[in-house]
LOMIBA-113527 format. One line per 2 residues: number of its first residue (from 1); their letters; for each residue x, y, z of C-alpha. Coordinates in steps of 0.05 Angstrom, whole numbers, plus 5000, padded with zeros to 4 digits. Example, Ala and Ser with C-alpha at 12.3 -4.5 7.8 and 13.67 -1.06 7.14 Angstrom:
2
1> AS> 5246,4910,5156  5273,4979,5143 .
This chain:
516
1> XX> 5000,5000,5000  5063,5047,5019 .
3> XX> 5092,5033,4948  5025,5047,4913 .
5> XX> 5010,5113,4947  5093,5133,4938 .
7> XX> 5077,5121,4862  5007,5167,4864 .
9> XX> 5060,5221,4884  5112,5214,4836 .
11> XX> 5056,5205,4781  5008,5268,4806 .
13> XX> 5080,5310,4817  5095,5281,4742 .
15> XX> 5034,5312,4716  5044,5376,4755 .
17> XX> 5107,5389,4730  5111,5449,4684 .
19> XX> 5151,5417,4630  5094,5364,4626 .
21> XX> 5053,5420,4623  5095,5445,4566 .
23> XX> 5094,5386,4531  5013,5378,4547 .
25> XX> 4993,5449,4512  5043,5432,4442 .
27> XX> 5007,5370,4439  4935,5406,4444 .
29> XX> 4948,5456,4406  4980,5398,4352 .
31> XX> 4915,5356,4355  4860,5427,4353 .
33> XX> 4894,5454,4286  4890,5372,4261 .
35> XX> 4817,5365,4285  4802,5436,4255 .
37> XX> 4826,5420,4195  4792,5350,4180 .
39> XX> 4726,5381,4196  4735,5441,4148 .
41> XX> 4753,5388,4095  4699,5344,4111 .
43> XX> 4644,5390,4111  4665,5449,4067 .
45> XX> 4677,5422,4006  4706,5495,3973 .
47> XX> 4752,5501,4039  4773,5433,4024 .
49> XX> 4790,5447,3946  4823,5524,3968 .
51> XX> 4868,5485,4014  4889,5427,3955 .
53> XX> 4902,5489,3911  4945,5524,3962 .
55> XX> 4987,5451,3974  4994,5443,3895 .
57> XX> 5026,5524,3903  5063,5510,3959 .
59> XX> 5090,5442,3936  5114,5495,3870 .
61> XX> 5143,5535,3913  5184,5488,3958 .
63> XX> 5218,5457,3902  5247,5516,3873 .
65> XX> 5264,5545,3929  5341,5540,3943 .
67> XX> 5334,5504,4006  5374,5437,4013 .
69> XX> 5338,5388,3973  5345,5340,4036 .
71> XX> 5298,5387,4075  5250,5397,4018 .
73> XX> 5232,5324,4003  5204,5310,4072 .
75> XX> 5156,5366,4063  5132,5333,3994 .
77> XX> 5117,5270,4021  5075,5292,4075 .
79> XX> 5038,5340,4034  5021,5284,3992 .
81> XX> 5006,5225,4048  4965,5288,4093 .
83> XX> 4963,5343,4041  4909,5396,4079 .
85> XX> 4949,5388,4141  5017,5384,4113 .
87> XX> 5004,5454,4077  4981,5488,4143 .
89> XX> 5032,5463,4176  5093,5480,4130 .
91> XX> 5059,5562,4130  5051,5559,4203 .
93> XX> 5128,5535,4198  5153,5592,4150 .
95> XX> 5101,5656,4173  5129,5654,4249 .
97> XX> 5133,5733,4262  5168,5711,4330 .
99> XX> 5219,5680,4288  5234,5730,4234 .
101> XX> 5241,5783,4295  5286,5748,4316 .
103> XX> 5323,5736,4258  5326,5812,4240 .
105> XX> 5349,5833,4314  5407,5769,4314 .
107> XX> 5427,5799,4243  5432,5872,4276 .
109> XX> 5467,5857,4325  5527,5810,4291 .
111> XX> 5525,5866,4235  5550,5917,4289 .
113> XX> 5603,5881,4328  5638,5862,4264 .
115> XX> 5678,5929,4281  5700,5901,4348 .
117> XX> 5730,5853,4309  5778,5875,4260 .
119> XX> 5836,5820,4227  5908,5831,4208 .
121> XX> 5922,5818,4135  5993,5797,4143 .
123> XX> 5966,5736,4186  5917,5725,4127 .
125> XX> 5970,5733,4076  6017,5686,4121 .
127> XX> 5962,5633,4117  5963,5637,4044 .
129> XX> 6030,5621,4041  6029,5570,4090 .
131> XX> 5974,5535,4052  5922,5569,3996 .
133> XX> 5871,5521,4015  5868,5534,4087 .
135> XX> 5873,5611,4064  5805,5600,4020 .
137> XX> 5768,5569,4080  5786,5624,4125 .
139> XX> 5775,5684,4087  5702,5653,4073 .
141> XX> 5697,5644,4146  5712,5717,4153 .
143> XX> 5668,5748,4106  5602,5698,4117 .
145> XX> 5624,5675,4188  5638,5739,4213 .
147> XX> 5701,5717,4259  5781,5725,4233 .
149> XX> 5838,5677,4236  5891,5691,4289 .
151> XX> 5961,5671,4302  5950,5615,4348 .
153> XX> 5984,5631,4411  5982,5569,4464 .
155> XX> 5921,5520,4443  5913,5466,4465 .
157> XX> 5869,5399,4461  5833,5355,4518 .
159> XX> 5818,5283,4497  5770,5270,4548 .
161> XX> 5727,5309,4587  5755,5301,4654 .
163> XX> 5822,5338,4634  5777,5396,4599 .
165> XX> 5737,5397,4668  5808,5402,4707 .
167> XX> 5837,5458,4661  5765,5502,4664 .
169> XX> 5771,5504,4738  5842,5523,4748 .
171> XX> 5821,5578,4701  5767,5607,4736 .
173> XX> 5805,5612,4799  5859,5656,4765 .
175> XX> 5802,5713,4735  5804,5785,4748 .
177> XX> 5760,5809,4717  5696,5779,4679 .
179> XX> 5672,5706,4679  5627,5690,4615 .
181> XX> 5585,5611,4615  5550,5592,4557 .
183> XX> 5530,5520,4552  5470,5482,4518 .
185> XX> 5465,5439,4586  5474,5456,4662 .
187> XX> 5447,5409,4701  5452,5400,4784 .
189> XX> 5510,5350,4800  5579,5345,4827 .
191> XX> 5610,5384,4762  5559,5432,4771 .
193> XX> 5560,5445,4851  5646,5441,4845 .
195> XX> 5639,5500,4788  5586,5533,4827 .
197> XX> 5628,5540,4878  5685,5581,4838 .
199> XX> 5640,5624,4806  5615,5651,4877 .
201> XX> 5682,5661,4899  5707,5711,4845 .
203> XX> 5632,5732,4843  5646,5760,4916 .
205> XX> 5718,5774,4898  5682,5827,4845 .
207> XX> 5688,5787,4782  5640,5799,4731 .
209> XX> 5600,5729,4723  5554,5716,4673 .
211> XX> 5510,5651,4655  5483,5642,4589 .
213> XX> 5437,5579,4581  5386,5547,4527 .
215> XX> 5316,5545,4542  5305,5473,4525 .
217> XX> 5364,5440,4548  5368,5474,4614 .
219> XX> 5300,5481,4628  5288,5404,4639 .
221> XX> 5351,5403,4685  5341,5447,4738 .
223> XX> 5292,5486,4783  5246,5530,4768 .
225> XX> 5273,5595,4806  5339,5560,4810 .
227> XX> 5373,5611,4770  5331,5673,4791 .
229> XX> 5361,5655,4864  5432,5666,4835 .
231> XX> 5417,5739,4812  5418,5751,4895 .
233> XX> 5492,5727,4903  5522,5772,4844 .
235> XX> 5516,5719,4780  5476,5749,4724 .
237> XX> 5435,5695,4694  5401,5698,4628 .
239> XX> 5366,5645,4587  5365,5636,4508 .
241> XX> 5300,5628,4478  5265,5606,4528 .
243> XX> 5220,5543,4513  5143,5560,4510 .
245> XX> 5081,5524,4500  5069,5555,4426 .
247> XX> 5076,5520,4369  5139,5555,4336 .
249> XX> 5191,5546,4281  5236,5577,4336 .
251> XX> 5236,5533,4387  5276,5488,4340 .
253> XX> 5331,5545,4345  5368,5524,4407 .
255> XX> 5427,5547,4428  5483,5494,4427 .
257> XX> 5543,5532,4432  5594,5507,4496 .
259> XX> 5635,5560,4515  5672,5589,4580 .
261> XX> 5716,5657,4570  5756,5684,4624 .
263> XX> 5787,5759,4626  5777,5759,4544 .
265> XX> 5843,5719,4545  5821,5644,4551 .
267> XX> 5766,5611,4518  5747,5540,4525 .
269> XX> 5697,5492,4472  5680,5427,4456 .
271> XX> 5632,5376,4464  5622,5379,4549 .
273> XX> 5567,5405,4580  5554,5414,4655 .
275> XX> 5531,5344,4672  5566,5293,4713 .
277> XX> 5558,5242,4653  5601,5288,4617 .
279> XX> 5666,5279,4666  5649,5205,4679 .
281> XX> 5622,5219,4746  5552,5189,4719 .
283> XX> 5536,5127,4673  5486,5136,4628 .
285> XX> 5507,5108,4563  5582,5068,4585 .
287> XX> 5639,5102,4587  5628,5180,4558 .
289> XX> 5682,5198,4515  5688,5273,4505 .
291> XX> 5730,5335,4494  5749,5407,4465 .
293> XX> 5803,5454,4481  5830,5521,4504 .
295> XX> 5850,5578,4455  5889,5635,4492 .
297> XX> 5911,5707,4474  5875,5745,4401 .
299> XX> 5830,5682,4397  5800,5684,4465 .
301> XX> 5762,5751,4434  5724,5718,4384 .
303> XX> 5693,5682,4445  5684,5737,4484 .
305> XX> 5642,5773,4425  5605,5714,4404 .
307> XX> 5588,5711,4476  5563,5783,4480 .
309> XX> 5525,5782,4417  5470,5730,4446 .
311> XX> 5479,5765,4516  5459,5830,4493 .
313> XX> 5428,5821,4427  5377,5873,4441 .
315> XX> 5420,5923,4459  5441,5965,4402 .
317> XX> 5493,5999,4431  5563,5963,4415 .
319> XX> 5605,6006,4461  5596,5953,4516 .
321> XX> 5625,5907,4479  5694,5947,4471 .
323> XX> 5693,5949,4550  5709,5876,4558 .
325> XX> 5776,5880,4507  5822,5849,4540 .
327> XX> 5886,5884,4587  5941,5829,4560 .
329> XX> 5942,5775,4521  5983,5712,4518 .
331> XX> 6061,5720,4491  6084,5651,4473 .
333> XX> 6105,5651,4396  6054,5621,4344 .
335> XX> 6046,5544,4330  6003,5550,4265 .
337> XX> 5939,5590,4254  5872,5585,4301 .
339> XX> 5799,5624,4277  5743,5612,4325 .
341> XX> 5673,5608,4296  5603,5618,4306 .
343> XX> 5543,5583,4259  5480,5614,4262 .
345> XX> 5417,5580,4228  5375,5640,4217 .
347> XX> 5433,5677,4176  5421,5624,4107 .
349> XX> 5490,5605,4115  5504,5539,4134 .
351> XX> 5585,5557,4156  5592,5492,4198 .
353> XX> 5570,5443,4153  5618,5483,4097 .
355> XX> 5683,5478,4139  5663,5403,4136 .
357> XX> 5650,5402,4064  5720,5441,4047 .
359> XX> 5759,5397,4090  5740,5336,4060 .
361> XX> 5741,5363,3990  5803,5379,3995 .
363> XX> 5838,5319,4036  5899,5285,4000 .
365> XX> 5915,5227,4051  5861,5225,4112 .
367> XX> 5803,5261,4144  5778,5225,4213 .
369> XX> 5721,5252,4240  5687,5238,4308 .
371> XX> 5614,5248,4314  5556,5229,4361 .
373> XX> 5507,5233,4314  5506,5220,4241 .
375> XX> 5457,5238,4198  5493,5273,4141 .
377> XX> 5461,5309,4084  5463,5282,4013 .
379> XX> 5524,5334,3992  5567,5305,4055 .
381> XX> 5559,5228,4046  5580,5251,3963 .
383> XX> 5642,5288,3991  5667,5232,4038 .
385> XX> 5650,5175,3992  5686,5213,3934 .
387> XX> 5743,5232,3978  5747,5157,3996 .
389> XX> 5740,5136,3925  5800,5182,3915 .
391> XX> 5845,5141,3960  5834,5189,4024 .
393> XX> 5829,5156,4084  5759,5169,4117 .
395> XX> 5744,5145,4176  5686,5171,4220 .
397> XX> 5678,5146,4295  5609,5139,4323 .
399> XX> 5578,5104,4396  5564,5041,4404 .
401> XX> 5522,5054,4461  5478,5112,4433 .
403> XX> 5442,5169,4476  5382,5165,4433 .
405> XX> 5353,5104,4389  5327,5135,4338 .
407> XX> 5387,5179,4320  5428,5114,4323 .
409> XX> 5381,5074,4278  5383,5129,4228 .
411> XX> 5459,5133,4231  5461,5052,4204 .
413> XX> 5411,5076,4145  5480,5118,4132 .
415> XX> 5522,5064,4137  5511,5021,4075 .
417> XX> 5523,5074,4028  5591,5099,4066 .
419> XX> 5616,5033,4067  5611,5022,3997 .
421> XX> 5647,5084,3980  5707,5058,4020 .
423> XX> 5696,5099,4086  5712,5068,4141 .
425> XX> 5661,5068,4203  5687,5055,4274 .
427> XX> 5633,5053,4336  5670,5065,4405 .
429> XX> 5655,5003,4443  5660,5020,4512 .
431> XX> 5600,5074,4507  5578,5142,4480 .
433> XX> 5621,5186,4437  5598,5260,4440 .
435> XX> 5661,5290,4420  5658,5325,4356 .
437> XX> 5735,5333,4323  5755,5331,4261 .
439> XX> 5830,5324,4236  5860,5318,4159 .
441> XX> 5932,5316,4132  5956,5333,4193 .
443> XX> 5941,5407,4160  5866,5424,4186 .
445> XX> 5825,5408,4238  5760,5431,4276 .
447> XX> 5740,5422,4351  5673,5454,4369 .
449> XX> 5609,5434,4379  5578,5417,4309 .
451> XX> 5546,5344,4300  5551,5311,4233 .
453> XX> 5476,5315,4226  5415,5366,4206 .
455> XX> 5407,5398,4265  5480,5432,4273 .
457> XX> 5486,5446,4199  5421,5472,4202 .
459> XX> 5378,5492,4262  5416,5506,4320 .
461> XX> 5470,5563,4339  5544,5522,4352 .
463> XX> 5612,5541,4346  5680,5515,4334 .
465> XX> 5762,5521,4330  5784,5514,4262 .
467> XX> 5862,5497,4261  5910,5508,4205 .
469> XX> 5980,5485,4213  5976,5476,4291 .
471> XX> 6004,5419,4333  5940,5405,4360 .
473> XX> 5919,5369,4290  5962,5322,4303 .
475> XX> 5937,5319,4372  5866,5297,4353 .
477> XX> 5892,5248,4296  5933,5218,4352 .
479> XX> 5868,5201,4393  5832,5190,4349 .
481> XX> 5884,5132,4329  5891,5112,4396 .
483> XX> 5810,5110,4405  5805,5058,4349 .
485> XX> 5831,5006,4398  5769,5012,4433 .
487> XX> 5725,5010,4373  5692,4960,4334 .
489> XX> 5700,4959,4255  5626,4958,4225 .
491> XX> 5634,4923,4154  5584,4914,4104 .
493> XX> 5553,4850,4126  5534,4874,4194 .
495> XX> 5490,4922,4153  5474,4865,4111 .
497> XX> 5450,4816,4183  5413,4879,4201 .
499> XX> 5328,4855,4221  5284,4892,4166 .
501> XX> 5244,4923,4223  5303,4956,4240 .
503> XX> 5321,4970,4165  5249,5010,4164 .
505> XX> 5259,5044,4220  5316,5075,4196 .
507> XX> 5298,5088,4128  5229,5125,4153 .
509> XX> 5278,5159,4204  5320,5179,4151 .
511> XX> 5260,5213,4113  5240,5255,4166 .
513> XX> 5313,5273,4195  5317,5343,4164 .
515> XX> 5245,5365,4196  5273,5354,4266 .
């Protein structure tokens, strides 16, 4: 009787909870505009023929659009399995006024800190003699990314989270003067409480701390008030985009980014969020292997304004911004070239998955790439498989103990069609990969936060390290090298053994990817 009345709690205190309560009012708002809908179609026969007539438009205008064709055809085929429903929906998608606010007030405010962040043209023209290539992918990251390439001072790369954790820490102790968080995911836990912890100390030493968090990812974590309480011990607390219960194009617009700057001279990204799982301290999926890395000196800036631009995006005053330029920077001399950057997926550009696309297109012996998730669009399984066809070594590491089923089961619709092109798939045996590096030629390399699937290329705000010429390329090929001890190969006939339920999954998965 004890057990059953514990459970009424948990289940009424389930119910209760505002997320649920999130969740509830999507869902009833999902199922009114379906139930309005069939009975305007069933019982107003010219409704029913204005809306065909707007699907046959809209199914006109989708495919000439210049959208990626891997977004447009899940759009057609639900327009033609649920075509009155399908065409409401896609409008209700594309006429979000929230959204194209948004958009214009994000656009502002990136168009006026480009000043604060100016680029030497002998580094650029350095890079071009270093390598023309690398020199072409930067100056399009400068002029559609927004952010410059820098001498890279002192980088350097963490393997695993736990080291990344370490580093972060003894960072935070040493600021002076401003602390800036941004990460997807803070939830309560011993990484959280030991981080806490610092940023109330240089808080009350008069340090400038700021916490920047997304609305979905966060929101499930923690509290309700939880952040509200620390406004009253000196950290300023915002969140991005908070998650409502409206149906919106923008709620798919979360904020993925993972970065920590300290003093405008030390950055840190990568693939850790602020979750025991992340440093091992919590199994949830095996053994989590994770990473990123710390840029200091010019680069650290590029942090600090991609930062401030979210932070105060509604502020049109830039002089703020100047305020935080940093009193010193780093002094050791240059290993290579480093240019921080910062994808947004209401600008049209897709930078991240470009970087990708370059670096593979223009690989002469390998490109490894580690990934959590991949669900790559038609242009980036082309690339790799041509690359591979080319004699390029591609290999891309994955988990073998996935976070989420369904992004797993559409990952192995992949497979097939990698393998054979000759790339070479490696699943990390002991758990989850989240890491998300990249290495080639020992020349270029990105560390950052950008999946190998839809919803970095295309619907959520990341960022990234891209490297030219730096020792830590070689750093990440290393582990990466090392890593495949722990992996298994996947070869063709495991795809081959695979159930056809599972096959279907996948495949339907694979449809619908883009949408989501």
């Amino acid at each position: 009787m004890r057990k059953m009345r514990r459970f009424l709690r948990k289940l009424v205190r389930a119910l209760l909870n505002r997320n649920t309560l999130i969740i509830l009012l999507l869902l009833i708002q999902l199922v009114a505009l379906a139930l309005v809908v069939t009975f305007l179609s069933q019982h107003y026969l010219p409704v029913y023929m204005i809306l065909l007539a707007l699907d046959v438009v809209l199914v006109i205008y989708i495919t000439n659009t210049s959208e990626n064709p891997s977004y447009k055809i899940p759009w057609l085929i639900a327009m033609m399995v649920i075509p009155v429903f399908a065409g409401l929906a896609y409008l209700l998608v594309k006429t979000d006024i929230g959204h194209r606010v948004f958009k214009r007030t994000y656009e502002q405010k990136v168009q006026s800190t480009r000043k604060c962040l100016p680029e030497d043209p002998h580094t650029a023209e350095d890079l071009h003699k270093l390598d023309p290539a690398c020199a072409g992918l930067a100056a399009y990251l400068r002029d559609y990314g927004g952010f410059p390439v820098y001498r890279n001072r002192q980088a350097e790369f963490y393997p695993i989270g736990e080291e990344m954790f370490a580093a972060m820490k003894q960072e935070i102790r040493k600021a002076k003067h401003y602390i800036f968080v941004e990460f997807f995911i803070i939830s309560m836990g011993q990484m959280w409480d030991e981080l806490l912890d610092l940023l109330k100390e240089r808080a009350q030493a008069g340090v400038d701390v700021r916490i920047l968090y997304d609305g979905f990812g966060t929101q499930f974590m923690m509290p309700k008030k939880y952040f509200s309480d620390l406004e009253e011990i000196g950290i300023c607390c915002k969140v991005f985009n908070p998650f409502k219960p409206l149906l919106s194009s923008s709620q798919n617009n979360r904020d993925h980014r993972k970065i920590l700057v300290i003093d405008g001279n030390v950055a840190f990204t990568g693939g850790i969020n602020i979750a025991d799982e992340y440093i091992n301290q919590k199994r949830r999926f095996g053994h989590w292997k994770d990473g990123g890395m710390i840029c200091r000196g010019e680069a650290a800036w590029s942090f600090t304004v991609m930062f401030l631009q979210l932070w105060e995006m509604e502020q049109a005053d830039t002089g703020s911004i100047d305020s935080f330029l940093p009193q010193e920077h780093a002094g050791a001399a240059y290993d290579g070239f480093i240019q921080p950057i910062s994808d947004s997926p209401v600008d049209g550009e897709s930078v991240g998955r470009n970087v990708y696309l370059d670096i593979i297109n223009n690989a002469r012996e390998y490109v490894y790439i580690m990934t959590p998730y991949l669900i790559p669009d038609h242009e980036i399984v082309t690339a790799l498989t041509l690359a591979a066809k080319k004699g390029v070594d591609v290999r891309l590491m994955t988990p073998h103990i996935p976070d989420k089923w369904y992004a797993y089961r559409t990952a192995w619709s992949y497979y097939p069609e990698l393998l054979k092109g000759h790339v070479r798939i490696f699943e990390y045996e002991p758990g989850f990969v989240h890491a998300k590096n990249v290495s080639s030629d020992d020349k270029v390399g990105v560390v950052g936060t950008i999946n190998l699937d839809y919803r970095s290329f295309y619907l959520q705000f990341e960022c990234a390290c891209v490297l030219y010429g730096c020792s830590v390329v070689q750093d990440i090929r290393k582990e990466f090298e090392k890593t495949l001890g722990k992996c298994i190969e996947i070869r063709i006939e495991d795809c081959e053994q695979l159930s056809l339920p599972k096959r279907i999954i996948g495949w339907l998965l694979r449809i619908f990817a883009p949408l989501f």
